[in-house]
N, C-alpha and C positions, 0 to 999 in steps of 0.2 A: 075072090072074097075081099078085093079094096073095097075100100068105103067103111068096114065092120069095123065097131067099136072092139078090141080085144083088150081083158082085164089085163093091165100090169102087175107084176108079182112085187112087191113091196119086200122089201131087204130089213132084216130085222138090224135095228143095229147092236153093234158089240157089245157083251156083257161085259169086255175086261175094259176101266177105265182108261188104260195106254191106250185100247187102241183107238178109243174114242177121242182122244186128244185132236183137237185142231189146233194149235200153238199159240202164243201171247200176242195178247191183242196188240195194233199199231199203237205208240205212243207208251208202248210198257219199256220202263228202265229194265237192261238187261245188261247179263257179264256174257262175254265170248271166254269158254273156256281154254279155247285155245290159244289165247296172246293175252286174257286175263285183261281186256278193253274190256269199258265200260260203254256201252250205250245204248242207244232209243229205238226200237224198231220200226220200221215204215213198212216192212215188207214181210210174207211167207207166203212164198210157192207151195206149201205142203214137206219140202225137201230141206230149204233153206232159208234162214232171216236174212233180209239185207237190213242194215243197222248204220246209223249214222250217231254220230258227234261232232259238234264243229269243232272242239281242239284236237289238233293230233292231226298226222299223215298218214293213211289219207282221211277225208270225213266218213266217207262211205265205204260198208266194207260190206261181205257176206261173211256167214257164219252157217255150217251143217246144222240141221235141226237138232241135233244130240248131245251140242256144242255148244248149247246156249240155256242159263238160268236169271232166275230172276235176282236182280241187285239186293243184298242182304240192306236192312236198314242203319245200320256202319257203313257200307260204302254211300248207301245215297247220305247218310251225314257227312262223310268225305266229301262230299261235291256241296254243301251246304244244301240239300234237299229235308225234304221235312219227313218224316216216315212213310210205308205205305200206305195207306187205307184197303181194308177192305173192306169191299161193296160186295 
């Protein structure tokens, strides 16, 4: 039977919004709650953000997915950032 077109079963996705979650976009200001650093995301495996800042030792760090929110608009005023928008 190669060759045969056979239909793919199509996966419903999640009703619960967690589990729909794919994590914050690159370029999103974020907190690591584990060291309570501030910064930017470049990365998410699905597991984990890798996160950079250029002040601080070291720039680039990872953070657990579980472990990471979005910077309140106090701390991006802390950093002289202007608020977030949302789009």
């Amino acid at each position: 039977m190669s060759g045969e077109n056979v239909p793919t079963r199509r996966r419903e996705p999640p009703s619960d919004p967690a589990e729909r979650w794919t994590g914050y976009r690159a370029g999103a200001l974020v907190v690591d709650k584990t060291n309570g650093r501030v910064g930017v995301s470049t990365a998410f495996d699905g597991e984990q953000y890798t996160l950079r800042w250029s002040k601080g030792d070291p720039p680039e760090w990872t953070a657990p997915k579980n472990a990471v929110r979005l910077a309140t608009n106090k701390e991006r005023a802390a950093l002289g950032l202007s608020p977030r928008r949302v789009d």
